[in-house]
C-alpha positions as CSV (number, residue, x, y, z in Angstrom):
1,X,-47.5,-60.7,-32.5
2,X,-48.5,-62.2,-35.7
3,X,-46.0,-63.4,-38.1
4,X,-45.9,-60.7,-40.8
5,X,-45.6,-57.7,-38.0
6,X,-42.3,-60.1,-36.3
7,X,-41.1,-59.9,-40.7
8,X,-41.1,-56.2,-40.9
9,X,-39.6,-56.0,-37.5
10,X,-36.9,-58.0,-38.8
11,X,-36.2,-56.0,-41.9
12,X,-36.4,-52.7,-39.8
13,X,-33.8,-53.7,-37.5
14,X,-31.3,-54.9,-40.9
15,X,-32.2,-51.7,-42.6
16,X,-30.7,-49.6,-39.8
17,X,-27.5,-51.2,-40.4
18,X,-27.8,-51.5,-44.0
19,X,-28.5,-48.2,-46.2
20,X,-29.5,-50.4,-49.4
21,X,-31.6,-52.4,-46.8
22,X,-33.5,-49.0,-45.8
23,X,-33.6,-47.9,-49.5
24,X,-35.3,-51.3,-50.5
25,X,-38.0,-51.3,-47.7
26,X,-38.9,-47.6,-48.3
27,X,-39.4,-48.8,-51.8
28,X,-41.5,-51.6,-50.6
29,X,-43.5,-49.4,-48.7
30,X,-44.1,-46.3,-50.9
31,X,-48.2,-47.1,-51.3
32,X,-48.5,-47.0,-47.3
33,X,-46.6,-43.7,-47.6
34,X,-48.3,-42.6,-50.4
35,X,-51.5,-43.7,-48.7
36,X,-50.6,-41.7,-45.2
37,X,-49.7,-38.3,-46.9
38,X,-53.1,-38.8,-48.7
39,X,-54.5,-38.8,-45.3
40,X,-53.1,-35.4,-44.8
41,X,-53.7,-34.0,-47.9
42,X,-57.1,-35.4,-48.1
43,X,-56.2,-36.2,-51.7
44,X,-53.7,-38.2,-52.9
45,X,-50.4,-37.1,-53.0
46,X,-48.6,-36.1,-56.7
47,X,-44.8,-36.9,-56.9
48,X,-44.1,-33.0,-57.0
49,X,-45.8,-32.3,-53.6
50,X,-43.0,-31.5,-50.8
51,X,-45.1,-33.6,-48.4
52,X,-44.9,-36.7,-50.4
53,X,-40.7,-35.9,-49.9
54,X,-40.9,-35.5,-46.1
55,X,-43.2,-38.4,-45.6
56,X,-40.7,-40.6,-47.2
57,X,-37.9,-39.2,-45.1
58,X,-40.5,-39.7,-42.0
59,X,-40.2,-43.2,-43.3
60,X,-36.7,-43.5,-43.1
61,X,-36.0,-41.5,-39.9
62,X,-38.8,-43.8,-38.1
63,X,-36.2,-47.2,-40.0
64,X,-33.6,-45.2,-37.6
65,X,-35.8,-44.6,-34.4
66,X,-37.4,-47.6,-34.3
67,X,-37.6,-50.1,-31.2
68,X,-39.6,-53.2,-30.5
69,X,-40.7,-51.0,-27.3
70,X,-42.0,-49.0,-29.5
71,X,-45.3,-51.4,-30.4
72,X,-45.9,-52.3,-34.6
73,X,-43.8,-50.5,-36.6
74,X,-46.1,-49.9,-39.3
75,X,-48.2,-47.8,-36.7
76,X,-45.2,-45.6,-35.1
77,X,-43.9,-45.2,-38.7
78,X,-47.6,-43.5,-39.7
79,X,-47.2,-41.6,-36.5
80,X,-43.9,-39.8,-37.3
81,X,-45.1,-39.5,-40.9
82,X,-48.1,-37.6,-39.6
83,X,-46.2,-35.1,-36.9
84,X,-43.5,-34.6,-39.7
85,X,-46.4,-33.6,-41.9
86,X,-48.1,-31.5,-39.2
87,X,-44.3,-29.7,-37.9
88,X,-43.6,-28.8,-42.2
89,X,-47.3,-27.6,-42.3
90,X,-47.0,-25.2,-39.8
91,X,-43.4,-23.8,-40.5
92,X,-45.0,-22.9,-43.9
93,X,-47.6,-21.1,-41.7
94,X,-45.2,-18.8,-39.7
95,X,-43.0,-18.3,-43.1
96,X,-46.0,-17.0,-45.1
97,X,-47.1,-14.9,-42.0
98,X,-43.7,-13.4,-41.7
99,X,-43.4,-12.8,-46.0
100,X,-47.0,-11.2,-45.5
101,X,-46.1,-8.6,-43.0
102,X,-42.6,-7.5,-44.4
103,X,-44.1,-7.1,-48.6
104,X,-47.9,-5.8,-47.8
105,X,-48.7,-2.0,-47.8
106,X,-49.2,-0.5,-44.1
107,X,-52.7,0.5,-44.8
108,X,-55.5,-0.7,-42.5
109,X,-57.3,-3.0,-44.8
110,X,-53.9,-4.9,-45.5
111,X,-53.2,-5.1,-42.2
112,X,-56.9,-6.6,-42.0
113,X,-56.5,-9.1,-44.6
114,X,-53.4,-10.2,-43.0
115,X,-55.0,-10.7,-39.8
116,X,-57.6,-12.5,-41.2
117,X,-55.3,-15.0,-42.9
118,X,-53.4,-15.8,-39.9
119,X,-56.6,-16.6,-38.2
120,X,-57.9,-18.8,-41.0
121,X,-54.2,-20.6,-40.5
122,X,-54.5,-20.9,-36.7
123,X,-57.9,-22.2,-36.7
124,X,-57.1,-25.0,-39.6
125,X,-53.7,-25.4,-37.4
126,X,-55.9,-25.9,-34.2
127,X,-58.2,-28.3,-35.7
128,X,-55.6,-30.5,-37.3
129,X,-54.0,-30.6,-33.7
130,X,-57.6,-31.8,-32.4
131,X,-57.8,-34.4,-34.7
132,X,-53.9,-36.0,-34.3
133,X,-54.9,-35.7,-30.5
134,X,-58.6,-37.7,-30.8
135,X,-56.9,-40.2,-32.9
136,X,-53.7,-40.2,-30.3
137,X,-56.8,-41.1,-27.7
138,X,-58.4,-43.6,-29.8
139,X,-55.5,-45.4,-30.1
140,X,-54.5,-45.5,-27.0
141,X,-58.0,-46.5,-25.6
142,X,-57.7,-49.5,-27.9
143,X,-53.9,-50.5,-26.6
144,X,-55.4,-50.0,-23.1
145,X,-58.5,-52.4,-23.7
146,X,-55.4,-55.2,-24.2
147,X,-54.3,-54.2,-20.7
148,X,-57.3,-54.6,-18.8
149,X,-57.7,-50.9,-18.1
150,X,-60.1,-48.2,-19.6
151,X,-60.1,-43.8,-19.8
152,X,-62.2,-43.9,-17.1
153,X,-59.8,-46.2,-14.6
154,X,-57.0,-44.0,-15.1
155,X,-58.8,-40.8,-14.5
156,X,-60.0,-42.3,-11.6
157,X,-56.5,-43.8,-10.5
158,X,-54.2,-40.7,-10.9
159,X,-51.9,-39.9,-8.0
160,X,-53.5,-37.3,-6.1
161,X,-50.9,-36.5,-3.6
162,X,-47.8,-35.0,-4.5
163,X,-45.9,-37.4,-2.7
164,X,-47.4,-40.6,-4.9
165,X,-46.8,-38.8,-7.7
166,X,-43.3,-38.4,-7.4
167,X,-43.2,-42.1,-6.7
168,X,-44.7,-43.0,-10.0
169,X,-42.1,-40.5,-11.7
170,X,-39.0,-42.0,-10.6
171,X,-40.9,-45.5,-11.9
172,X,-41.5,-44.0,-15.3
173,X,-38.1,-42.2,-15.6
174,X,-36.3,-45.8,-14.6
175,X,-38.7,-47.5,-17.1
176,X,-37.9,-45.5,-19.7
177,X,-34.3,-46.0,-19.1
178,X,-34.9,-49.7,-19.1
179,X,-36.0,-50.8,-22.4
180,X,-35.8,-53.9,-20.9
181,X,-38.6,-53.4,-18.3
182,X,-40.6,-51.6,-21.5
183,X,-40.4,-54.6,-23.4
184,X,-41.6,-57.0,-20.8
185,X,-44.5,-54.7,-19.8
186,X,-45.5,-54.4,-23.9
187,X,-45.3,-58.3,-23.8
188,X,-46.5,-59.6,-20.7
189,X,-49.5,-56.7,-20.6
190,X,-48.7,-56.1,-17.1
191,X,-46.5,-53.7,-15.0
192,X,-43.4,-55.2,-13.7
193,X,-44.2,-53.5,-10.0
194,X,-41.5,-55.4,-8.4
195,X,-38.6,-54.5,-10.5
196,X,-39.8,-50.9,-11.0
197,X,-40.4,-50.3,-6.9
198,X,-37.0,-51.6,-6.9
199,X,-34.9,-49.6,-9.6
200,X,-36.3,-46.6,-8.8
201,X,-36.1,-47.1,-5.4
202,X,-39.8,-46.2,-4.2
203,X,-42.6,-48.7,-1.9
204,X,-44.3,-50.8,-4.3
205,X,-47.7,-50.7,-2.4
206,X,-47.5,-46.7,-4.0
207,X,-47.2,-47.9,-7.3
208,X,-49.7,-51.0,-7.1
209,X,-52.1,-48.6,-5.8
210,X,-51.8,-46.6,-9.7
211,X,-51.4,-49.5,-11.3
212,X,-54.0,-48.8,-14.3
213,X,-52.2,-45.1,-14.1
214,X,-49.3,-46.3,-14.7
215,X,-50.4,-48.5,-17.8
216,X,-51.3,-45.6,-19.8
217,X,-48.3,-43.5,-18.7
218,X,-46.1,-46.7,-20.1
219,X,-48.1,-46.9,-22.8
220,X,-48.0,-43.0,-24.1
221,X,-44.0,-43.4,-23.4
222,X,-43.4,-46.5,-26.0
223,X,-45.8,-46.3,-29.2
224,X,-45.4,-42.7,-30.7
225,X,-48.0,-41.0,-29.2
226,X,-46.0,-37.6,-29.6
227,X,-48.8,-34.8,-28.5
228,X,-49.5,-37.6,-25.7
229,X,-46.4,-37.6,-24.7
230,X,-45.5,-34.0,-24.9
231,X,-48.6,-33.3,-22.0
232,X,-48.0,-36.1,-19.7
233,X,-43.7,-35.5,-19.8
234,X,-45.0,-31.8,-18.6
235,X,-46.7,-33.0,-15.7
236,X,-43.6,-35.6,-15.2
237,X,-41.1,-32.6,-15.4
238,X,-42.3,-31.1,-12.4
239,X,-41.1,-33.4,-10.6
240,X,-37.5,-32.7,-11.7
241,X,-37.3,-36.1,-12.7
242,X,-38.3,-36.7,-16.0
């Protein structure tokens, strides 16, 4: 880790003890907010817009969050800025819907102007969620390339059986209990086998068999990758352990 990303690690972990602290490094940082809700708004952001307000609380809730598991912090703060932005964007949505249907006349070509709408909303909704996700897998392909391990491996090296897949569960669920075993993976670049087969109390020849599975799993559960995450916890869940 370079020198400047160990700095703002520092002044992260005094800002969460230090509400001045947090005020002066959201200060500090206001043109990489600024800068990130232009990204959204695909123009840049005016000191009345609302976004501009809950990207700067993004900002501050990710000071609060943050953990060196967790990767740079510049790059899991844009992350929560961006979700934050996509959550208030669609809550507008469903409000608006809602106000439509309870003020508009019940005539048929209201009712076909509000259908219309909401289309229009879930298709720019939709597309926004396609482009967090691509960049979620870009990302991630580039963390992985550190690792060793591409897409293609871990397609290739999923658990197939139901019974290897439960074993890789219980490693994840102990991992991510562990922060510990997180940060040793993040900064050795390899998966502590031994310690996980051990916590979570599974044969380590199951896990070093899904090895380059297991990098991305790790991976999606320490550096923000919240749409990511929210798939591969689904497929974790099933397990009951997750």
């Amino acid at each position: 880790m370079d020198p400047e990303a160990r700095k703002i690690i520092s002044q992260v972990y005094h800002a969460k003890e230090d509400n001045a602290a947090a005020d002066e490094l959201i200060a500090m940082y206001m043109p990489f907010i600024k800068s990130e809700t232009a990204k959204f708004l695909k123009r840049p952001p005016d000191p009345s817009d609302d976004e501009l307000s809950i990207a700067m609380f993004a900002f501050y809730e990710s000071i609060r969050n943050y953990s060196r598991t967790r990767g740079a912090f510049l790059k899991f703060a844009a992350m929560q800025i961006k979700n934050r932005l996509i959550d208030n964007y669609r809550r507008e949505r469903r409000n608006k819907g809602v106000i439509s249907l309870d003020t508009a006349a019940a005539d048929d070509d209201d009712t076909e102007r509000i259908e219309t709408l909401r289309d229009e909303h879930n298709a720019y909704e939709e597309q926004e969620i396609r482009e967090a996700t691509k960049q979620e897998i870009e990302e991630l392909s580039g963390q992985m390339e550190d690792f060793g391990v591409s897409m293609r491996d871990v397609a290739d090296n999923s658990p197939r059986q139901q019974r290897t897949l439960e074993s890789c569960q219980k490693a994840v669920y102990y991992a991510r209990n562990h922060p510990d075993i997180l940060e040793e993976f993040l900064r050795t670049k390899r998966v502590p086998l031994a310690k996980l087969a051990e916590g979570a109390e599974v044969e380590r020849k199951s896990l070093e068999r899904h090895r380059r599975y297991l990098v991305a799993v790790l991976l999606i559960c320490t550096n923000g990758y919240e749409i990511l995450r929210g798939h591969i916890m689904q497929v974790l869940q099933k397990g009951g352990t997750a």
